[in-house]
N, C-alpha and C positions, 0 to 999 in steps of 0.2 A: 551535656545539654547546655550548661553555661553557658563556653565555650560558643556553640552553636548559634544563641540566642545575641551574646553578644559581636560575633560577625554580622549577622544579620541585622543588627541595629546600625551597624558600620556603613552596611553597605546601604541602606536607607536614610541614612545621613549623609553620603555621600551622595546621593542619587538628588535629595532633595536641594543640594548646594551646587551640583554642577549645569554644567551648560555641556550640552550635548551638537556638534558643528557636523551635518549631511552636507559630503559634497555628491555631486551629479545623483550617481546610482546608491550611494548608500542611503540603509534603512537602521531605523532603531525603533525597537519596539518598546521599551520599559521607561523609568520615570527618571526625568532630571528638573531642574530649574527655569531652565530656558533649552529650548530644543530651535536652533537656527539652519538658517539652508544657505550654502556658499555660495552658489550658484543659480539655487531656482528664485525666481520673479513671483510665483504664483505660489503661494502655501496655503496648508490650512490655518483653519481659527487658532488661535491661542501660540502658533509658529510665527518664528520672523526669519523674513527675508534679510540677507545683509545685503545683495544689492539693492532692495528697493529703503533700507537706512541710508545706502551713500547715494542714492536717489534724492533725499530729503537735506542731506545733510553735507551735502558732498562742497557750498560754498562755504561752512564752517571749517570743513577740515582742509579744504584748502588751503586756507591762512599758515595753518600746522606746515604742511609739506615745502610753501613755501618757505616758511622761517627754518625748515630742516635743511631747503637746497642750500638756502646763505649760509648756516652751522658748516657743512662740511665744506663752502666754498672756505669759511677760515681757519679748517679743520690746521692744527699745528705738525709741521714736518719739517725738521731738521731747524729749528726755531723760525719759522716763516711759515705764511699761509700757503693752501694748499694752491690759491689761486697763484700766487708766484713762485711756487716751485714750480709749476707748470710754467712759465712766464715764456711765451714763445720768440713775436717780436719785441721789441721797447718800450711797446705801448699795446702789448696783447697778451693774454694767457692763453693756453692752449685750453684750460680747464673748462672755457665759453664754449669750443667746440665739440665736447663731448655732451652726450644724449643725457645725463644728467643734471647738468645745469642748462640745457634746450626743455627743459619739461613738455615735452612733447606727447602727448596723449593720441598722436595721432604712428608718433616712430614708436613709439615703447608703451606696450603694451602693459609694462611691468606697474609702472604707475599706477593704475586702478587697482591694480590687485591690493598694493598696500594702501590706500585707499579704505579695501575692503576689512585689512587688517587694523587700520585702526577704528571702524566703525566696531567694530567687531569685539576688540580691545575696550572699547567703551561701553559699550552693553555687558561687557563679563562684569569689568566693575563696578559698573551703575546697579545691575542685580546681584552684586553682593556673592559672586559665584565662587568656588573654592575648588573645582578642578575641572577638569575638560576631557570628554571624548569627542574623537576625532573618527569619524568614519569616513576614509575616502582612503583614494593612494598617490594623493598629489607626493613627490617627494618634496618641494619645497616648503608646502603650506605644513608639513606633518612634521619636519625639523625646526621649521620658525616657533611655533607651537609649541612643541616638545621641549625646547630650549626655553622658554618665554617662563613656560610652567614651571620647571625647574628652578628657573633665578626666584619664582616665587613663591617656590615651596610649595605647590599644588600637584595634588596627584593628576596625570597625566597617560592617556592612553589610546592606541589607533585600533578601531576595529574595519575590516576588512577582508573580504578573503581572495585579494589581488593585492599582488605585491606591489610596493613604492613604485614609483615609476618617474623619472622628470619630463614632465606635460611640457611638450612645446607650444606656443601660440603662434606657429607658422604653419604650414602644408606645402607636400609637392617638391620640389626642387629646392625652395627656398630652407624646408625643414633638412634637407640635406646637408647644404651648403654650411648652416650657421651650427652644425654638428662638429663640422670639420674644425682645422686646430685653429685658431683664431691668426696666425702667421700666414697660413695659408688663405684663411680667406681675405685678406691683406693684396694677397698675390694675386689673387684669382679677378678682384676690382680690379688692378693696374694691367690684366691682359686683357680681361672683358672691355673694358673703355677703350685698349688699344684698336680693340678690333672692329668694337659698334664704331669707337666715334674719331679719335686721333689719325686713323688710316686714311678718314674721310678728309681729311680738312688739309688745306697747303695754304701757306701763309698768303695774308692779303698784303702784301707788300707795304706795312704799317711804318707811317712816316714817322721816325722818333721826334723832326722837328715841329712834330703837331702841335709837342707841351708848350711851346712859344707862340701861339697862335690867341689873341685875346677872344673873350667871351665863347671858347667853343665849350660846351656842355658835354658832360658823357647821363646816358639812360639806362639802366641796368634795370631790362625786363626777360618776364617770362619767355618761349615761346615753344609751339607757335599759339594757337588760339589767335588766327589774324583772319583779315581779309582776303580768302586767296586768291581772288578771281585779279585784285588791287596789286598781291606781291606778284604774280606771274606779269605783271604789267611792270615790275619794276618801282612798285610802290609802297612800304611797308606801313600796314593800316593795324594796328594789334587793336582786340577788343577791350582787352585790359585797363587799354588808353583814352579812348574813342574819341571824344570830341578833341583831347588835350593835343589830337595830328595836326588841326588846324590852327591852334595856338603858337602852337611850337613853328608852324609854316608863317607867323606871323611874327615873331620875336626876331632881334638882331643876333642868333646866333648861330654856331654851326654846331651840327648837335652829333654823337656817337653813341648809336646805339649800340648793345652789347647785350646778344643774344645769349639767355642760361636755354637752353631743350631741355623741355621735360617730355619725354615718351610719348607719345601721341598715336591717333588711327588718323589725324588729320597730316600730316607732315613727317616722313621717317628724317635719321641726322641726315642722311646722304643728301636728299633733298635739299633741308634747309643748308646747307654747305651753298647748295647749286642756286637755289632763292638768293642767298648774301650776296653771293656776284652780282644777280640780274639788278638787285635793289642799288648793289653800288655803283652802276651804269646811269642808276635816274636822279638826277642833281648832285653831282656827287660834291660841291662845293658846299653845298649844304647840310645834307645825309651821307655819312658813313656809317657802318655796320660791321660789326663782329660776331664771332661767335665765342665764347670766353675760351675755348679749348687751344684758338690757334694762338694767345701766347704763352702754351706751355712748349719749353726748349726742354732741349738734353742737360743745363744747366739744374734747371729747375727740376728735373726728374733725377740727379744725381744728390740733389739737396732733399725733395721729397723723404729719400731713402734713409739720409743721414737722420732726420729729424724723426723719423719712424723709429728708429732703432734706439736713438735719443729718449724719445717718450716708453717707449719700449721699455728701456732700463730701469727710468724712473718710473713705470709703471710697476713694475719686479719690485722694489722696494716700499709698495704703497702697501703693502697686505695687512698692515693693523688697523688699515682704514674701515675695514667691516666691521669694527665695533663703532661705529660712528654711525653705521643704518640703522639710526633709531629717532623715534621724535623726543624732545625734549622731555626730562623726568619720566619716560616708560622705559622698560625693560624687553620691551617688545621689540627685535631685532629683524627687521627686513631685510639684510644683504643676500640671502639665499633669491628673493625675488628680481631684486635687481643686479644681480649678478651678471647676464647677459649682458644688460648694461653698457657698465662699468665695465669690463674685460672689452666687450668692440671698441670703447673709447678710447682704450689705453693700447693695445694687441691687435684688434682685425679689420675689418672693413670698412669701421665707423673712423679708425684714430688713421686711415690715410687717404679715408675721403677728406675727412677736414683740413690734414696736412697738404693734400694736390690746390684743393681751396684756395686755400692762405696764399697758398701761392701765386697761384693763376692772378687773382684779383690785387697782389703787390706786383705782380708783372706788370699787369692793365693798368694798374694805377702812377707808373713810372714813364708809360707812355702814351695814354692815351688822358687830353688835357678835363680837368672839371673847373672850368675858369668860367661864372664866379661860383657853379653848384656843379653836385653829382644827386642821382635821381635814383632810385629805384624801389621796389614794391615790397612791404612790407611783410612778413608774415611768421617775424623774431623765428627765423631757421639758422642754426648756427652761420651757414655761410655768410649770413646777410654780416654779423657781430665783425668776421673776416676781412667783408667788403668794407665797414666803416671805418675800420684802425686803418685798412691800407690808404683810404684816399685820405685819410687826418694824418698819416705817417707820411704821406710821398705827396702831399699838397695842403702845405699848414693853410693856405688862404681858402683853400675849397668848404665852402657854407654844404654839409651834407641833409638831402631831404630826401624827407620817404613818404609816401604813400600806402596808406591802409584802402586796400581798393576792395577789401571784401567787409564783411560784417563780422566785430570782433566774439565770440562767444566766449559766455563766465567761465565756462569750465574750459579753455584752453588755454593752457598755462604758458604759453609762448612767450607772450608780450609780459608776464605780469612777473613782479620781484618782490621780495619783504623791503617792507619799507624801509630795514636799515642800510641798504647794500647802496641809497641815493647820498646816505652821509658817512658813507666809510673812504678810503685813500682815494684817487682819485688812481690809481693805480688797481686796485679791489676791482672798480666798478666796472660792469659790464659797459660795452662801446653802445652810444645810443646815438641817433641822427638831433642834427642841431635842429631841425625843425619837422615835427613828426604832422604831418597833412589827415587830418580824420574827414571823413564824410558822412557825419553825422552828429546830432547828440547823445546818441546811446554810448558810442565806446569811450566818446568823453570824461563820461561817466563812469566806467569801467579802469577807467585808465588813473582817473580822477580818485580813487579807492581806494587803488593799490598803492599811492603815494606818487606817482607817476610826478618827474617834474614838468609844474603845469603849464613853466615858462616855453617848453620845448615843443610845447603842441598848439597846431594851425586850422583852422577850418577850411575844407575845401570842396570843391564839388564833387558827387561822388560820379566818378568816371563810370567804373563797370556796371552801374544802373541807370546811364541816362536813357535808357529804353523808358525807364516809367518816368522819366518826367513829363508834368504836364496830363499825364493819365491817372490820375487817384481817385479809386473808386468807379472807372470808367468800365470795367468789366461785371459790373455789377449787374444780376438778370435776378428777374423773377422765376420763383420757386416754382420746379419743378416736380408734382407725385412719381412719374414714371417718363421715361424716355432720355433719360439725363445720360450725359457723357462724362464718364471719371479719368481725370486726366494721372495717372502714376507715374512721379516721378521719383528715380533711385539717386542712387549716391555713390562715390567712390571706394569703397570696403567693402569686400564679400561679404562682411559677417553682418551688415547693414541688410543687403540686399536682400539675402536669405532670409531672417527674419521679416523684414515687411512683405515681401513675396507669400512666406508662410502666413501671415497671420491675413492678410488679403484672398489665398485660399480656401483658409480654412475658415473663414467668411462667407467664402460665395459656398463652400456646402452647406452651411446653415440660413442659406435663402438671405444673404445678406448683401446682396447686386442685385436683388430682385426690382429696383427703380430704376437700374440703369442696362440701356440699350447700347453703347460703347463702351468698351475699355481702352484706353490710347496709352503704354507706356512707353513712355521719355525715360531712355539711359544718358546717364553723364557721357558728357563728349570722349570722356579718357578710358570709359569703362563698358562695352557690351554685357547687356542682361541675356544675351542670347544660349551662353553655355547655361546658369542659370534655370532658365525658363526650362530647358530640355531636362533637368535633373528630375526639377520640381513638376512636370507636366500639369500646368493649372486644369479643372475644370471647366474654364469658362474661355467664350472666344475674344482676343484683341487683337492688336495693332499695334504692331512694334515699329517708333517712328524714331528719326533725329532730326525733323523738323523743329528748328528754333523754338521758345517757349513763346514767342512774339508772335508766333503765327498760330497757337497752341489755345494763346487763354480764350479768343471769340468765341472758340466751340465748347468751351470744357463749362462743367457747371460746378465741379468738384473735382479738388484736386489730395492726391494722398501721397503723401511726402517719404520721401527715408527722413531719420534723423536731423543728420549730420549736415544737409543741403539749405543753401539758403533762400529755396526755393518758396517755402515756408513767407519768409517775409515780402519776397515779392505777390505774391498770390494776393496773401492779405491787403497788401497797398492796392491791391489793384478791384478789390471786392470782390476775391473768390472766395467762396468760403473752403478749408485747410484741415485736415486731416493729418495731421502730423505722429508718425511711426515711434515709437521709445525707443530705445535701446536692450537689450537683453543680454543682463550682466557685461556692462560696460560703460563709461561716462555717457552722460547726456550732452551731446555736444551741439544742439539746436540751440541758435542767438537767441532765441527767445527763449529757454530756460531760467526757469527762476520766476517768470512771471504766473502771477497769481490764474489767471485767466484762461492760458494757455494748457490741455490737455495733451498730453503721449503717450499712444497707447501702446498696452503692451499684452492686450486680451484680446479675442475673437471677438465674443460677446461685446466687448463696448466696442470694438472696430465699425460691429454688426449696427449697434445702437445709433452710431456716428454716420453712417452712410444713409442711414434713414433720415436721419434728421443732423445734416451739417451746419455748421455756427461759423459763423465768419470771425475774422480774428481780428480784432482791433490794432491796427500801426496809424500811429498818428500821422499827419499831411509831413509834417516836418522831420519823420523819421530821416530823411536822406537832405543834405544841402545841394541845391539846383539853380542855377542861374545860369541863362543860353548866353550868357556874354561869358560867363567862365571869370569874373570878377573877383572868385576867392583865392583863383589859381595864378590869374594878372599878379593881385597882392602880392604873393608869395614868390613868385620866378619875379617879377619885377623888380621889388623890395630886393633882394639879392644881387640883381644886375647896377642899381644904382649905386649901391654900395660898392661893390668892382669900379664902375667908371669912379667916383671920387676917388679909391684907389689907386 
């Protein structure tokens, strides 16, 4: 009976001290300390959510993850950082083009997860907690955990009655693919490109003595997202750019542009191949055009290979680096999350995309001149890190400038570094453009925070929204009870769409469209909601359009956003009122995140609430810089050009 009595005190002492972690389907019935959910958004009373902690809390631990990415860039291997054992060209580490120093919340998924882990992490020990059950069968999440516990002497335990499993965050051919051996998917990139896109393209007869040529500029843009009715005419008009065509038709120089395709329904590559000629028929002393693909050689794909198997090796010798996935003073070990990672970087499709890159762009930048700049669009993707050492390697006099043409959001780690990484070697530091072009004072601000050096940044007009200039507040209508038209706008990620599809559903069955007499949704140019739609069969009748948002807002009286889109802040400039979608279990990656004012919803019932009665979203007149002479852009490509001529 003893015996008996005092198990049983054991086990009520341990109940009262632990924390108990449900992921998806698991249940727990009996008593712990704190009972959290991995997964779910919505809990009951006296339960915490962890995503809706890194929901609250996610520009705090930020800081953390960044000051971890800089730890392991100086991570020590064979007495040198890890950034120069990687050291690719003379003035590049290869280390910038792997997915974990790209902190990309948009490529790797794995990021939030530890994220979650260390909210998570901080709740065990802010409530004083002394072991952990784990109900679920993530295999990762149950090894990081189980291991974490152990270093700290906590009992430790998974209930379950589904075996471990390792959870992919892909679907479909993609979860295929990145199953396979990481060599092969290597392989699989360098035939797939050959076929979509390298078969397509035959050299545009690229004069080498162009680099002698003074003041001729190179533009390294997206495409297409252009004008097409303008390039079938032989005119390359991108919207990316807009007004900055006529500038640049006004400047003394000769400009090359230098086409990246990204995947489109508007343009396939074969086409734009057949576009670049037409465009290089109309002025051609003026406008040249590329496409980045055609200067890759046989040379360059024989070096590709070398440097693959290079990284390769010295990726084989990196394996005590997983004790280095951890944040500063915890025990709490994430390299099982980011494992994927880490291995594409080094092994598969990540570590000889960036390898083809490097390349392409020191090919292009040996022959094609950036006399006195080189130009291209921001959005800190490794490539871009690529682009910049090659035109500061292959043209010490080239002034490099970028352009932020979209709206930068807190929680996307692209842009942002711990502040030490701005005063360590000059060899350490990441490649950054000599003059970084904002169009606005928000990401000023942002950029301003993270230590960003502040001499290197320019104000400029912001190109990809001169649609609202001049209109602020000009869509502004009086309140409607009934007959209104909801304008739904998505976003580029399934996992976006689905959710705001659902929770707009499950709206209109609890009588929450009952004001409104249309439904109009607007998919992103790159992405149809039409497969989508057929899954989810709404309830209710709309209109599925890709009519411009320009010709969108006169009718709309409300609009309901995914996330992720920066649709959100146009609306608002324009006095619509804004409905903007959360995320579920996943970053919040709305530019308006953070701010006090701004709601994301992630419930029916308040969708329900919000539809009845919408609130407009307050964006000050001077969110965007605008000026129809382009005045901030003269400064900047001018000031550049006079420096060349004294030169």
């Amino acid at each position: 009976m003893g015996n008996s009595s005092h198990n049983k005190d054991d086990k009520n002492m341990l109940a009262n001290s632990s924390m108990v972690l449900l992921d998806e389907s698991g249940q727990w019935n009996g008593d712990a300390r704190v009972i959290t959910h991995w997964t779910k958004l919505n809990v009951f009373p006296h339960q915490v959510s962890i995503p809706q902690i890194v929901e609250k809390q996610a520009l705090l631990i930020k800081n953390d993850y960044l000051a971890w990415v800089y730890d392991l860039g100086q991570y020590k291997v064979e007495n040198q950082t890890l950034t120069s054992y990687l050291k690719f060209f003379e003035n590049f580490s290869f280390w910038w083009m792997t997915k974990i120093a790209a902190k990309s919340p948009f490529s790797s998924p794995g990021i939030y997860q530890v994220f979650k882990l260390r909210a998570l992490e901080q709740l065990y020990l802010e409530k004083g907690c002394e072991g952990l059950t784990y109900c679920g069968n993530n295999q990762a999440v149950h090894q990081i955990l189980q291991d974490w516990c152990q270093k700290l002497g906590h009992p430790y335990k998974r209930i379950s009655e589904k075996a471990c499993h390792t959870k992919s965050e892909w679907t479909g051919i993609n979860k295929i693919i990145f199953n396979l051996p990481f060599w092969f998917q290597a392989f699989l990139y360098l035939v797939r490109n050959w076929f979509v896109r390298y078969r397509h393209i035959r050299s545009n007869n690229i004069n080498k003595k162009l680099n002698s040529i003074k003041n001729s500029v190179t533009i390294v843009t997206w495409f297409p997202n252009i004008d097409l009715e303008k390039a079938r005419e032989g005119r390359f008009y991108s919207h990316l750019w807009e007004n900055l065509h006529k500038l640049l038709d006004e400047l003394p120089y000769a400009i090359n542009w230098v086409w990246l395709y990204s995947r489109s329904d508007q343009v396939t590559f074969e086409d734009s191949a057949a576009l670049r000629d037409r465009c290089n028929q109309h002025s051609p002393e003026k406008y040249r055009h590329f496409m980045l693909e055609e200067f890759f050689t046989l040379e360059i794909f024989v070096k590709c290979l070398k440097y693959y198997l290079k990284f390769y090796s010295k990726g084989i010798r990196l394996k005590k680096i997983k004790k280095a996935f951890c944040f500063s003073g915890s025990k709490l070990n994430f390299f099982p999350i980011l494992r994927h990672e880490w291995d594409s970087s080094l092994f598969g499709k990540d570590a000889i995309e960036g390898i083809v890159y490097s390349f392409l762009f020191d090919s292009m930048a040996k022959v094609l001149p950036a006399n006195p700049w080189g130009l291209f669009i921001l959005e800190n993707q490794p490539h871009e890190l690529a682009l910049i050492s090659a035109w500061k390697r292959n043209q010490k006099k080239t002034k490099v400038l970028a352009n932020q043409h979209t709206s930068i959001r807190p929680m996307d780690l692209r842009p942002l570094y711990d502040a030490r990484i701005f005063n360590t070697l000059e060899s350490e530091r990441p490649p950054i453009a000599d003059k970084l072009g904002l169009n606005g004072p928000n990401p000023y601000s942002v950029l301003k925070e993270s230590q960003y050096p502040i001499e290197k940044l320019a104000k400029t007009e912001a190109l990809r929204y001169w649609n609202l200039k001049g209109r602020y507040g000009s869509e502004q209508k009086e309140k409607k009870n009934s007959g209104r038209t909801l304008l739904v706008a998505t976003a580029l990620r399934d996992h976006e769409i689905i959710f705001q599809l659902k929770l707009l559903i499950e709206a209109a069955s609890q009588n929450g469209l009952t004001a409104y007499k249309k439904i109009i949704i607007k998919n992103h140019p790159d992405l149809s909601v039409d497969k989508y739609l057929k899954i989810l069969k709404p309830g209710f009748q709309f209109t599925l359009t890709s009519q411009p948002l320009s010709e969108l807002w006169p009718i709309s009286d409300v609009v309901y956003c995914s996330n992720a889109t920066t649709v959100a802040i146009e609306a608002g400039y324009l006095g619509v009122p804004v409905i903007i979608a959360g995320q579920e279990n996943y970053f919040n990656l709305n530019p308006l995140y953070g701010l006090t004012q701004v709601n994301f919803i992630t419930d029916s019932k308040i969708l329900c609430e919000e539809l009845k009665n919408p609130t407009e979203i307050y964006i000050p007149e001077d969110f965007f810089y605008f000026d129809e002479n382009l005045t901030l852009w003269k400064n900047l490509l001018g000031a550049e050009l006079g420096k060349a001529n004294k030169n």
